[in-house]
C-alpha positions in Angstrom: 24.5 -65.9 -0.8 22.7 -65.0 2.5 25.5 -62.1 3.0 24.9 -60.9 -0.1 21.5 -61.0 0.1 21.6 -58.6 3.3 23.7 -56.4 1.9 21.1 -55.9 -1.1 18.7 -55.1 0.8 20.8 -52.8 3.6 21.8 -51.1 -0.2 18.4 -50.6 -0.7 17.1 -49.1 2.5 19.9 -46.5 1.9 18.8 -46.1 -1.2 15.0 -45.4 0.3 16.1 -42.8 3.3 18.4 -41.1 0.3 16.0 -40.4 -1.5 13.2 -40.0 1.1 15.7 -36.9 2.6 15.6 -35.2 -1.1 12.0 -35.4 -1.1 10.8 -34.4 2.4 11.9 -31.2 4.1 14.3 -31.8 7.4 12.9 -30.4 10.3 16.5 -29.2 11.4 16.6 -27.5 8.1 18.1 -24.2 8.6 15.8 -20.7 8.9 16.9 -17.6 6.9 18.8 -15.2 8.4 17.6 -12.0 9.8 19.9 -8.9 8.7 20.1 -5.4 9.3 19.4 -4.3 5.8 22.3 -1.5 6.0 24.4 -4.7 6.1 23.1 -5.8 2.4 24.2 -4.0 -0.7 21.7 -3.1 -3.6 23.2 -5.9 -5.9 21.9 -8.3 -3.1 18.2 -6.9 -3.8 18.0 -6.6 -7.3 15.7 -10.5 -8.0 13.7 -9.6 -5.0 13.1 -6.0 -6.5 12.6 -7.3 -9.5 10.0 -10.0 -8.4 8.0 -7.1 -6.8 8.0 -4.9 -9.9 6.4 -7.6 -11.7 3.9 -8.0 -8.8 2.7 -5.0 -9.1 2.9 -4.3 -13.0 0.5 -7.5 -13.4 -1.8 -7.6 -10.6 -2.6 -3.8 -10.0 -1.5 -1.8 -13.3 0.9 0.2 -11.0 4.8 0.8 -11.5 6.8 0.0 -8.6 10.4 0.5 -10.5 10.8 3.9 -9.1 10.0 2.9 -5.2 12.4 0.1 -6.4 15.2 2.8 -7.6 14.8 4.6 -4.3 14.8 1.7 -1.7 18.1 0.6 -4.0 19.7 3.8 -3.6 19.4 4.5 0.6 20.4 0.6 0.4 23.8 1.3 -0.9 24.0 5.1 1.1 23.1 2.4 4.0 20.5 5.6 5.1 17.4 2.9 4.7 16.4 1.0 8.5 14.9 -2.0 7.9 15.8 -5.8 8.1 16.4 -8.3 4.9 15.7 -12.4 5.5 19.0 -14.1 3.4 18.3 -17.9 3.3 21.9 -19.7 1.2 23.2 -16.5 0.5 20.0 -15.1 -1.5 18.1 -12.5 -0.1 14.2 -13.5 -0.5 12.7 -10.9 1.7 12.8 -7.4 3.2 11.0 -4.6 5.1 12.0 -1.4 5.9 10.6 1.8 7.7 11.7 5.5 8.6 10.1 8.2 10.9 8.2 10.7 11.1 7.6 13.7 13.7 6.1 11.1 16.8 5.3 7.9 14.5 6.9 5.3 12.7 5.8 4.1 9.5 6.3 0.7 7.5 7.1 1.7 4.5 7.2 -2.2 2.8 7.3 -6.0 3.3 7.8 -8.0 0.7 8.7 -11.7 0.8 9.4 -13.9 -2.5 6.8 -16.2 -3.5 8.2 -19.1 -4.1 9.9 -18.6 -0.3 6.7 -18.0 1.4 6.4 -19.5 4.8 4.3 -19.0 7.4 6.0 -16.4 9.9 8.4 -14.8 7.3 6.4 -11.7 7.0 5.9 -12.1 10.8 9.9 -11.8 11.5 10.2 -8.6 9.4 7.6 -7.0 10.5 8.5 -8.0 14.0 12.0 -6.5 13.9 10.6 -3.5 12.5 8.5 -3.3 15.5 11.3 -4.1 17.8 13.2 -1.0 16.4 10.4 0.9 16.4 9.6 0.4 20.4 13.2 1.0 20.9 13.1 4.7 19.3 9.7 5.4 21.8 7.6 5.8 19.0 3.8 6.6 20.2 2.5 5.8 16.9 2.8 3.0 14.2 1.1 3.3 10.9 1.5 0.8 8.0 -0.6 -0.1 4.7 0.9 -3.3 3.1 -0.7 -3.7 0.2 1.9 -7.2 -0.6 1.9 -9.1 2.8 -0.9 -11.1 2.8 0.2 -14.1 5.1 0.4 -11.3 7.6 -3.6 -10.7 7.7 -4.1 -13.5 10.2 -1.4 -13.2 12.3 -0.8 -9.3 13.3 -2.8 -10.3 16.5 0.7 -12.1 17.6 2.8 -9.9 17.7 4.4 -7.3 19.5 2.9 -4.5 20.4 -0.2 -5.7 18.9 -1.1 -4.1 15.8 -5.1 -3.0 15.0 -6.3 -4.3 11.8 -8.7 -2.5 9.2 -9.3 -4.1 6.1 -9.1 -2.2 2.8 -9.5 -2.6 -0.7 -7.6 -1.9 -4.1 -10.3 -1.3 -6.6 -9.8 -0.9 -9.9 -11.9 0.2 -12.8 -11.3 0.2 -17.0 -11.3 3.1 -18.8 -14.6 3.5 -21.4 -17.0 5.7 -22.8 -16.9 8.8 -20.5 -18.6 9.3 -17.8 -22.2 10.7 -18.2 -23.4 14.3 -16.4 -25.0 13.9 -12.9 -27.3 16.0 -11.5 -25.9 17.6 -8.1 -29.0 19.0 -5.7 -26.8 22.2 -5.0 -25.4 24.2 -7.3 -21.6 23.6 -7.8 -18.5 24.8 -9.5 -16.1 22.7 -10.2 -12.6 23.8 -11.0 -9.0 22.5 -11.7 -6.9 22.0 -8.7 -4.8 25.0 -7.7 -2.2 25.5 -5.2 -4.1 28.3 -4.3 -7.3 25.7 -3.0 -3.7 24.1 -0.4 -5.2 25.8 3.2 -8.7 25.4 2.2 -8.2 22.0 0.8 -6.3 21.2 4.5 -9.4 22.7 7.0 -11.8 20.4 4.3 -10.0 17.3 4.7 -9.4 17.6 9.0 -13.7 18.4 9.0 -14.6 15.5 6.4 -12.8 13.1 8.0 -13.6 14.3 12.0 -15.0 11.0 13.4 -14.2 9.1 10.0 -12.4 5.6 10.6 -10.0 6.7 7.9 -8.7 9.4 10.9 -7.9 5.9 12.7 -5.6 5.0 9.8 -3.9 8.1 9.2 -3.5 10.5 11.9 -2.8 13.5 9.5 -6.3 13.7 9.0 -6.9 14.8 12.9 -6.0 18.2 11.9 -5.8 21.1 9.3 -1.7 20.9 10.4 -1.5 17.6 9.6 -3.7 17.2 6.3 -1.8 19.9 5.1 1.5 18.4 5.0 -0.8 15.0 3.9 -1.4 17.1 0.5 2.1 18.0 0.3 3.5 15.0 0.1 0.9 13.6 -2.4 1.5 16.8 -4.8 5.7 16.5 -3.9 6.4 12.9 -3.5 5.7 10.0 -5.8 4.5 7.5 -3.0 1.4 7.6 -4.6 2.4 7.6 -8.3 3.3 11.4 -9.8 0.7 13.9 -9.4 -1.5 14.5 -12.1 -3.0 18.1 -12.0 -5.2 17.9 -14.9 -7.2 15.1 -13.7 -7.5 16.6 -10.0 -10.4 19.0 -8.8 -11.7 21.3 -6.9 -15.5 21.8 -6.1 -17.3 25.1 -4.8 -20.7 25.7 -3.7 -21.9 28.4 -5.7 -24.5 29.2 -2.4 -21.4 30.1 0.6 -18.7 30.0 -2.3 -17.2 27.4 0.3 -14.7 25.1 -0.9 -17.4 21.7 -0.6 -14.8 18.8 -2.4 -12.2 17.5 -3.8 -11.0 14.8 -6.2 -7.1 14.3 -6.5 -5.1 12.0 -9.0 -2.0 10.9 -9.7 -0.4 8.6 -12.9 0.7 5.4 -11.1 1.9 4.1 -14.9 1.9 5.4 -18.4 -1.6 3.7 -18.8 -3.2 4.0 -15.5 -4.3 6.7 -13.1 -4.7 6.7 -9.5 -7.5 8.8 -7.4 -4.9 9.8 -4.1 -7.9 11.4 -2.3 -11.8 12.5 -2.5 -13.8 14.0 -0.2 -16.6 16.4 0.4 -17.7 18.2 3.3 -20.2 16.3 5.8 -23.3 18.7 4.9 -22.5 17.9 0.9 -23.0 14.5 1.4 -25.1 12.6 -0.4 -26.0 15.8 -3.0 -23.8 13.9 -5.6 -21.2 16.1 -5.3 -18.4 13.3 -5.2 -20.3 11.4 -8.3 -19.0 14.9 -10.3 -16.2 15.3 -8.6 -14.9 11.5 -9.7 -16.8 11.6 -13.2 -14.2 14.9 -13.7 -10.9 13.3 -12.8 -11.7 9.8 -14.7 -12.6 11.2 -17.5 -9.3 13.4 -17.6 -7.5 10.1 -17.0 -8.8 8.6 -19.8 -8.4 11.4 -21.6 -4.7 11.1 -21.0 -4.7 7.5 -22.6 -5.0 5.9 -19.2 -6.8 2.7 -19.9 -7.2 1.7 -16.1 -8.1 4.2 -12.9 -7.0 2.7 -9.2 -8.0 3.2 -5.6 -8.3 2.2 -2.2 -11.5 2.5 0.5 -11.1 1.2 3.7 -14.1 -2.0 3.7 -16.3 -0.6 6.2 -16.9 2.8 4.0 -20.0 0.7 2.1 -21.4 4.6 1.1 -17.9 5.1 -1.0 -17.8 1.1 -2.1 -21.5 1.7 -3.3 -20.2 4.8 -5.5 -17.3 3.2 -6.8 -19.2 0.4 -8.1 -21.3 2.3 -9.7 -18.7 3.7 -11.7 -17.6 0.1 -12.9 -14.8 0.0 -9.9 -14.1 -3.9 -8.7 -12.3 -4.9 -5.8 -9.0 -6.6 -7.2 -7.4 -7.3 -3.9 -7.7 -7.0 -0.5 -5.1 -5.8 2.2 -4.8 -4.5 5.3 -3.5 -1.4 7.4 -2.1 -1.2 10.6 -2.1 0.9 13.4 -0.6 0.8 16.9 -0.7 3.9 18.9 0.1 4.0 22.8 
């Protein structure tokens, strides 16, 4: 019986460390795989993809299916640098970037949530930087509105990125948006490719000294804020363009081109303001009050039942405005910036 005895309880100690080794992580387990992501088809994307859609359908109102459809379709042209994290043969995070002119920009990171760790954003976006500083870029500029483990930890890594913190506001669409009463006489007027060069020289002189020029370098210069408003009319980065909720204002006194308000459909039910801005000596007059008022209530007149947009957190004058037009901060993100 004393044999036996010992070989009950030797039964039960395996038994214990079994079940103690399916309930407590192995510190040998294996980390995921870092991949070029012109190694991965489309098909290997399609949960991750399909995870982010949802994040962004539910927590910002925006549709990400047709950033989705494009990343998918340089991923199986294998045109699309970036880097995919595969952990058992499922890919549960990517990033990617391209170029432009002197710069590189991040384009995305996005990790799985139930395969968040600490330092998975950090290996993506560390490749990407490795590639980057391979290609002599002078200039990195990212805005990742979905990696938030990556907030604290840009510091580590290498080059060192600089941080600004921004926020995705968000307001609901109601009763419209009462008169204001500008001190300068205005005129305010649909947007028109013919307001493109003017539009250009206003943006480079609004945002001279601006921290906003910090985050985006097209805004230097009337060169480079005139391809900036290209790409927002051309390109869906930032939803489609939506001329009839985007403006132009004048003062009536120089017939000077004083402001702008530009907006885009980010979903069938919510509108996105891509840019606003008046001229430094039109500040404060309430020029960008009308300007705003004009373009949500043309959203809402479009059956848009939410209105987006993002301020960097140190602009309290422009935080102060948008609250006062019933915008609330709905998440918090960062942008990047590394320039030699």
């Amino acid at each position: 019986m004393p044999c036996r005895g010992r070989l009950y309880k030797y039964g039960l100690l395996l038994q214990y460390k079994r079940m103690a080794a399916r309930t407590q992580p192995t510190a040998q387990a294996a980390a995921p795989q870092l991949v070029d992501l012109r190694s991965v088809r489309a098909a290997d994307l399609e949960d991750l993809l399909g995870e982010e859609i949802d994040t962004w359908r539910d927590s910002l109102h925006w549709d990400f299916a047709k950033s989705a459809e494009l990343v998918e379709r340089f991923v199986d042209l294998r045109a699309l640098n970036g880097y995919a994290l595969v952990e058992n043969g499922e890919t549960i995070g990517y990033s990617y970037f391209v170029y432009e002119d002197h710069k590189g920009l991040i384009g995305d990171v996005y990790v799985r949530r139930r395969s968040r760790r600490p330092g998975h954003e950090e290996r993506l976006v560390q490749a990407v930087l490795d590639s980057m500083a391979m290609a002599r870029v002078s200039r990195i500029e990212a805005q990742l509105m979905m990696a938030s483990s990556l907030r604290d930890r840009a510091a580590s890594l290498r080059p060192a990125l600089s941080a600004f913190p921004r926020c995705f506001m968000l307001a609901e669409t109601g009763d419209p948006y009462p008169a204001g009463r500008p001190r300068r006489r205005i005129l305010i007027e649909r947007w028109s490719e013919n307001h493109h060069d003017a539009a250009a020289a206003l943006i480079a002189e609004a945002y001279s000294g601006h921290v906003d020029s910090r985050i985006n370098d097209q805004y230097r210069s009337t060169a480079g804020a005139r391809k900036f408003l290209y790409n927002i009319v051309q390109y869906p980065g930032c939803g489609d363009f939506f001329r009839p909720a985007s403006f132009s204002a004048f003062d009536l006194e120089t017939g000077r081109l004083s402001g702008l308000s530009l907006a885009s459909l980010v979903s069938p039910a919510c509108g996105h303001i891509t840019q606003v801005c008046v001229m430094p000596w039109m500040k404060g007059m309430g020029v960008g009050y009308e300007l705003m008022r004009h373009s949500l209530n043309a959203l809402a007149e479009n059956r848009c039942r939410h209105t987006s947009l993002t301020v960097t957190a140190c602009n309290h004058e422009a935080i102060r405005l948008y609250e006062q037009m019933n915008f609330r901060t709905v998440r918090r993100f960062n942008a990047y910036v590394w320039e030699a």
